[in-house]
C-alpha positions as CSV (number, residue, x, y, z in Angstrom):
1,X,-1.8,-9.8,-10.7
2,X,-1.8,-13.2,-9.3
3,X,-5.6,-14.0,-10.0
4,X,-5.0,-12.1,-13.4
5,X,-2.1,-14.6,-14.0
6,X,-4.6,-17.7,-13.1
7,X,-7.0,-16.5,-15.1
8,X,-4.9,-16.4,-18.1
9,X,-4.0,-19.9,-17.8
10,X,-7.3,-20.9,-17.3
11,X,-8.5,-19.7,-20.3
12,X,-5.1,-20.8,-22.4
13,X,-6.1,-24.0,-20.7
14,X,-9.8,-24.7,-22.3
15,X,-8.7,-22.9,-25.2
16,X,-6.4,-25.5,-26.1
17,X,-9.2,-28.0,-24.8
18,X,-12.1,-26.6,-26.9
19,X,-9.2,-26.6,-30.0
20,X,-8.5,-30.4,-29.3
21,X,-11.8,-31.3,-29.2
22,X,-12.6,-29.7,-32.2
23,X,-9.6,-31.1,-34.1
24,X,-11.1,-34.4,-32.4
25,X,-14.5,-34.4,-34.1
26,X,-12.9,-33.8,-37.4
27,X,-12.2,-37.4,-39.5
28,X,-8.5,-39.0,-39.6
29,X,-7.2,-39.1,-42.9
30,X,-3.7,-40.5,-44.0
31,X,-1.9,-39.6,-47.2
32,X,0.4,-42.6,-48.2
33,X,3.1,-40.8,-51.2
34,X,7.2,-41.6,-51.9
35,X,7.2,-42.7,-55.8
36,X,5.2,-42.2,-59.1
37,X,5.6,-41.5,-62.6
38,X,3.1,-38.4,-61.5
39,X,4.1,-34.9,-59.3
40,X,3.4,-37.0,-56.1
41,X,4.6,-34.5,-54.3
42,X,2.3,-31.5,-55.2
43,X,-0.7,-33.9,-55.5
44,X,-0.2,-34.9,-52.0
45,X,-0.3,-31.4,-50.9
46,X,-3.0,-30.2,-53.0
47,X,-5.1,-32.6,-51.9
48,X,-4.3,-32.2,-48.2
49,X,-5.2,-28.6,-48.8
50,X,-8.1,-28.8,-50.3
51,X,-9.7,-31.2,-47.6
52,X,-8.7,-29.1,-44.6
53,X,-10.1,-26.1,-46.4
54,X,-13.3,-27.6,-46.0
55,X,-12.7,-28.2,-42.1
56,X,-13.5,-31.7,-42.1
57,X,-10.6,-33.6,-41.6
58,X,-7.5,-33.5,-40.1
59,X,-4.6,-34.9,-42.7
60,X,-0.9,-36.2,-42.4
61,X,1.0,-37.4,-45.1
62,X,3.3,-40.7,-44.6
63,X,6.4,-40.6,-47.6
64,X,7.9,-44.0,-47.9
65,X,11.5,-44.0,-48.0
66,X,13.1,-43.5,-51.6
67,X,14.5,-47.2,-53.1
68,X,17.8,-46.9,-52.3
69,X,17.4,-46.9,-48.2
70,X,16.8,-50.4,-47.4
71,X,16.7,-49.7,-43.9
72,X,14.4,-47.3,-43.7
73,X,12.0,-49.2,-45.3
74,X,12.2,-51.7,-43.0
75,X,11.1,-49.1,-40.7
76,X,8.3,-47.8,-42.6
77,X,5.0,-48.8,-40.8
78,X,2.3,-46.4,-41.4
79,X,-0.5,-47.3,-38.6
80,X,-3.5,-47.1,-40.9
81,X,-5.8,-48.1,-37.7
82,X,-5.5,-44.6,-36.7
83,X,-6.9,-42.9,-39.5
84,X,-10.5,-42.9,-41.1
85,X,-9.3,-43.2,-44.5
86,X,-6.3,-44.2,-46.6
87,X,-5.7,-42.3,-49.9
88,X,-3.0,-44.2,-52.1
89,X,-0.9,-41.7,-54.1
90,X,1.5,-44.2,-55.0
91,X,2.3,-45.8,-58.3
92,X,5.0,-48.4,-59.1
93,X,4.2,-48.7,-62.9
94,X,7.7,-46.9,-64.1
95,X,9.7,-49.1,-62.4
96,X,7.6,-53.0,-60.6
97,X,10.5,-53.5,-58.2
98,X,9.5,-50.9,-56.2
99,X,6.7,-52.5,-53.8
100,X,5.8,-51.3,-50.2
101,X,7.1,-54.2,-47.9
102,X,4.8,-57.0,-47.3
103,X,4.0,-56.6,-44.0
104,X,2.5,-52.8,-44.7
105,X,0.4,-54.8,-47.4
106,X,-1.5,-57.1,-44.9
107,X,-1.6,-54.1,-42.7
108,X,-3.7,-52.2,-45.6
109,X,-5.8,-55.4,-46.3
110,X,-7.0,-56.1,-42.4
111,X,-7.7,-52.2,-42.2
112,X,-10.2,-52.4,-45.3
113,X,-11.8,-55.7,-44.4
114,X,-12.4,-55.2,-40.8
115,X,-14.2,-51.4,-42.0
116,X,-11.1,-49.0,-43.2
117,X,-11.9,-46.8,-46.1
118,X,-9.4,-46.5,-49.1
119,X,-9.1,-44.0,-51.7
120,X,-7.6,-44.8,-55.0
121,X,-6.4,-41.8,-56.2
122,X,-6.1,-41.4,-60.0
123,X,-2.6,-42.9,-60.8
124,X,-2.3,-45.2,-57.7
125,X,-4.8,-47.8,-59.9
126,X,-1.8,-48.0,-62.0
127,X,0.5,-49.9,-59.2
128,X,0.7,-52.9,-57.8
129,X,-0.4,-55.0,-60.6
130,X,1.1,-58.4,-58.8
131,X,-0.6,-57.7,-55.4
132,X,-3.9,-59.6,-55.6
133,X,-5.5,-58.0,-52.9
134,X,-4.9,-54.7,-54.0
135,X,-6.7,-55.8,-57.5
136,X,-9.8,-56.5,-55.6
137,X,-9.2,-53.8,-53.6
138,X,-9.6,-51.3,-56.8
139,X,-11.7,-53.4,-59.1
140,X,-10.4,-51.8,-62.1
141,X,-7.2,-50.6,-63.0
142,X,-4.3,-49.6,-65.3
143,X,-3.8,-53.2,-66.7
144,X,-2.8,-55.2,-70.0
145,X,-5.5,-57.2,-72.0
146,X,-5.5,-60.3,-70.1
147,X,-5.4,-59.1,-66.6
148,X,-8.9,-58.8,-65.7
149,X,-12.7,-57.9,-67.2
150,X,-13.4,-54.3,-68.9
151,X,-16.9,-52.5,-68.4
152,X,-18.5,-50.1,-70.5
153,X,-21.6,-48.0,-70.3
154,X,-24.3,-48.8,-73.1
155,X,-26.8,-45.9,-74.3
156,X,-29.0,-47.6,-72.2
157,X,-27.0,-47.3,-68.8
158,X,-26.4,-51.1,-68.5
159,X,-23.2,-52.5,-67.9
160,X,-21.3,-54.1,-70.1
161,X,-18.0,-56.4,-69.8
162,X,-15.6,-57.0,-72.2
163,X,-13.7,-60.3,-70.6
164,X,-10.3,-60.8,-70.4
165,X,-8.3,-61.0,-73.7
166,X,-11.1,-59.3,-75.6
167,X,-10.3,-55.6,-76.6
168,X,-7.2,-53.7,-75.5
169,X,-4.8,-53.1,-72.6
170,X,-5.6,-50.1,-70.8
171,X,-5.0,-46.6,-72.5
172,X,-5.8,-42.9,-72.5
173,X,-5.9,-40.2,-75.1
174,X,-4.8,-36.9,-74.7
175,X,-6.3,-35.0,-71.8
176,X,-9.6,-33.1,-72.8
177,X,-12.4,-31.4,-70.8
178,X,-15.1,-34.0,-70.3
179,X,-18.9,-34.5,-69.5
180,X,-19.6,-36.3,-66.7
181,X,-22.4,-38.5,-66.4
182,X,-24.0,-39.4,-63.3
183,X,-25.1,-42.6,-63.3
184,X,-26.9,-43.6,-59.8
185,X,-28.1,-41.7,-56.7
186,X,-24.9,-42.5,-54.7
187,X,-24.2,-40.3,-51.5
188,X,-20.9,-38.6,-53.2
189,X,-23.0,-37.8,-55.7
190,X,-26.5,-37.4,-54.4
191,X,-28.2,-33.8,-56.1
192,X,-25.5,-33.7,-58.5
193,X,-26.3,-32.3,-61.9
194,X,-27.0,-35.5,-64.7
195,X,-24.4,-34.0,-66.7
196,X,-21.7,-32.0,-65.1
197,X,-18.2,-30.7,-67.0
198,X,-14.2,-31.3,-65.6
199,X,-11.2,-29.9,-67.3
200,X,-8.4,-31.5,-68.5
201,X,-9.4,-34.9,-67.4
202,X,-7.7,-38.6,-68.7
203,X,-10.9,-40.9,-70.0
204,X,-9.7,-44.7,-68.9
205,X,-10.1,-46.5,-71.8
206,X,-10.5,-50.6,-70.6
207,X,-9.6,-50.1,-67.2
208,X,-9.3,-53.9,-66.1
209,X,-9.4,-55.8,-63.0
210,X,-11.8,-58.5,-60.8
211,X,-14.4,-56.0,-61.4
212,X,-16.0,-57.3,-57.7
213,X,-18.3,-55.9,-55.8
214,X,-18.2,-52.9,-58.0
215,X,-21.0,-49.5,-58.4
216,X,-19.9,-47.4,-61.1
217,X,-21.0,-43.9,-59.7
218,X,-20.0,-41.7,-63.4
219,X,-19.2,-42.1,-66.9
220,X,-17.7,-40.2,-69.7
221,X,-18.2,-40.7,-73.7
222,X,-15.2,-40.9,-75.7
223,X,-15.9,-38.8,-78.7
224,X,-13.8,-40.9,-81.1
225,X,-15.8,-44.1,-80.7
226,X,-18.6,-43.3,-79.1
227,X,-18.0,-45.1,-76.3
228,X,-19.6,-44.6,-72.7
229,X,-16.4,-45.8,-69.9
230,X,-16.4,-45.5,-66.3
231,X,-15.0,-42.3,-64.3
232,X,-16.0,-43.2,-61.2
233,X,-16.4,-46.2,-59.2
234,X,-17.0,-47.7,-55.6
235,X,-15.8,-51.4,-53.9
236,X,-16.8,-52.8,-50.8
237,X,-13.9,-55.6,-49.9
238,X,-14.6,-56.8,-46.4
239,X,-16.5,-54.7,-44.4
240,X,-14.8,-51.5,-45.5
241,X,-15.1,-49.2,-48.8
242,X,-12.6,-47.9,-51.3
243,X,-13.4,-45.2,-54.3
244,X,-11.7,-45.2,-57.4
245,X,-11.3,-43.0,-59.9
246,X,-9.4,-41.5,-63.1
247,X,-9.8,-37.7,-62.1
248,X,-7.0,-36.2,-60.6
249,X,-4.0,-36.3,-63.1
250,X,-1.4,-34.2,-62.2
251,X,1.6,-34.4,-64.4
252,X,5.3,-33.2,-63.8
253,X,5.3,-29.4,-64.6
254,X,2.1,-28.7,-63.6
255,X,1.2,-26.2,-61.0
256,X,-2.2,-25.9,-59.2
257,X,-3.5,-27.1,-62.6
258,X,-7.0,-26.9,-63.6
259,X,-7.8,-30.1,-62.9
260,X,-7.5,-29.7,-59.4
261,X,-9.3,-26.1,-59.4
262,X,-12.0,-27.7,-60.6
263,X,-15.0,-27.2,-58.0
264,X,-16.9,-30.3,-59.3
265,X,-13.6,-32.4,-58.7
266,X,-12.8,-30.8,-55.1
267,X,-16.3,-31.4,-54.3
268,X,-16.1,-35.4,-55.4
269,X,-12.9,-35.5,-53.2
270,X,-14.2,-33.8,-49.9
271,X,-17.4,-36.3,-50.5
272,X,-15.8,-39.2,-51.7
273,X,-13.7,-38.9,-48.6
274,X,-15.9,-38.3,-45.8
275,X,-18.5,-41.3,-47.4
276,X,-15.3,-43.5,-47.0
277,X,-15.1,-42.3,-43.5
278,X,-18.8,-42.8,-42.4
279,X,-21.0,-44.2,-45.2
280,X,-22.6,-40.2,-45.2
281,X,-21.8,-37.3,-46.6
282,X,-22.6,-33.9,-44.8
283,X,-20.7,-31.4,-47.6
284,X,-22.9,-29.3,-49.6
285,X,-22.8,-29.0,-52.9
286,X,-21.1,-25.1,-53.5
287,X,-23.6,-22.8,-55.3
288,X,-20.6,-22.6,-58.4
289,X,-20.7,-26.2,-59.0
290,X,-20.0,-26.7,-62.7
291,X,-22.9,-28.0,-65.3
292,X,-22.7,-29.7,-68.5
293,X,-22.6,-26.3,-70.1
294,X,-19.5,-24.5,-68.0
295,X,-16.5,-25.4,-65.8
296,X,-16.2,-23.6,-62.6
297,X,-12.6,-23.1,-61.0
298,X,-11.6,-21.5,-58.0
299,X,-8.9,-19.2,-57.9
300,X,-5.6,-19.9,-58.5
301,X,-3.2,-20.5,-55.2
302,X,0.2,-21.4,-55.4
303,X,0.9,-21.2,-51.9
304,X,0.7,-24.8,-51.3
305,X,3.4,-25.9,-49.2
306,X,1.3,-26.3,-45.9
């Protein structure tokens, strides 16, 4: 009974070991939520879901305090060192006084420049309009007519910019199901289809910002003007790398929406991630990815909580 006993705890031993060094291997990534004028909360859980289903990364989410506990956001410190990438879910544009302290700003900064990566995800290019950094950061964002450059796509895939003060603030129409148009041979898109289709998406109109530094990976036509803007698009600030896109949207009342069942769109996540992590992706593209002509979903979950 007593070698029995040993061996028991032997092997609960290395099982635990093998488990940590598995969980080990798998890339850091921190989920940065507490305010928006989106469903923070579900996209923050969707999203951790969806990249630990695909058993790459490990994910914890850090929830700033709410604006009325001034001392616990003195407190707040999220150690971005420790993870492999960033993803921003928060947005400030319903109310500018809300700002994360100063400190946790040069914190974000150094981890970028000395090799961090940062994803922007869909509304978090709305925020922080007055933080310079974070406008390079982004490159584009949600931002009035004189706050930056605008690019379009011409029929010949060259880049255009429309300068500051020329055009319009940045806008969206109603959400529609749009072609995507891959526009280079990027890793997080590499073997992609030329033209692949997304539901319910918001097509940035003028997106504005420093515009630095800046790939555009994917575009999108806007059927009302003919006009070919940006979807997708990759910075390098310092030595680290930040994507930044418009997919994503998740409004208040959704639930598990479309959006986010959409395979193309959980595959650009899982990628996009993992490239911010270690310039590489390894994720397959899934047999069901969507083409120009269909949308492909995965089932509907609404156990989401963990």
């Amino acid at each position: 009974m007593v070698k029995l006993f040993i061996k028991s705890i032997i092997i609960l031993f290395f099982g635990h070991l093998v488990c940590a060094q598995t969980n080990s291997d798998k890339l850091n990534v921190l989920i940065v939520d507490g305010f928006s004028n989106h469903d923070w909360k579900q996209t923050s859980l969707l999203v951790k879901k969806i990249l630990k289903e695909s058993d790459l990364f490990n994910v914890v989410i850090s929830t700033t305090p709410s604006k009325s506990e001034d001392k616990k956001w003195k407190k707040w410190r999220p150690k971005f060192k420790d993870y492999d990438v960033v993803i921003q879910n928060t947005n400030n544009i319903h109310n500018k006084k809300i700002r994360w302290p100063r400190e946790v700003e040069k914190d974000l900064e150094e981890y970028i420049q000395s090799g961090g990566g940062l994803y922007v995800l869909h509304s978090a290019n709305n925020a922080f309009a007055n933080w310079k950094e974070y406008n390079l950061m982004i490159g584009l964002g949600w931002r009035s007519q004189d706050e930056g450059v605008a690019l379009q796509i011409n029929d010949h895939k060259e880049i255009v910019k429309i300068p500051s003060g020329e055009g319009k603030s940045t806008f969206h129409g109603p959400r529609n199901d749009e072609l995507i148009h891959t526009l280079n041979d990027h890793p997080i898109n590499k073997d992609f289809p030329k033209v692949w289709k997304t539901p319910d998406m918001e097509l940035y109109k003028f997106a504005r910002g420093p515009a630095k530094n800046l790939t555009i990976l994917s575009y999108a036509n806007d059927s009302n003007t003919g006009i070919n803007w940006p979807v997708e698009w990759v910075i390098s600030y310092g030595k680290g790398r930040v994507y930044n896109s418009s997919m994503g949207h998740l409004w208040k009342g959704d639930s598990y929406p479309v959006s986010y069942r959409c395979v193309g769109f959980q595959t650009v996540l899982i990628r996009a991630t993992e490239w911010l992590a270690t310039g590489k992706t390894t994720y397959k593209i899934p047999d069901n990815f969507p083409n120009q002509h269909r949308i492909k979903l995965v089932a509907q979950d609404n156990n989401i909580a963990n």
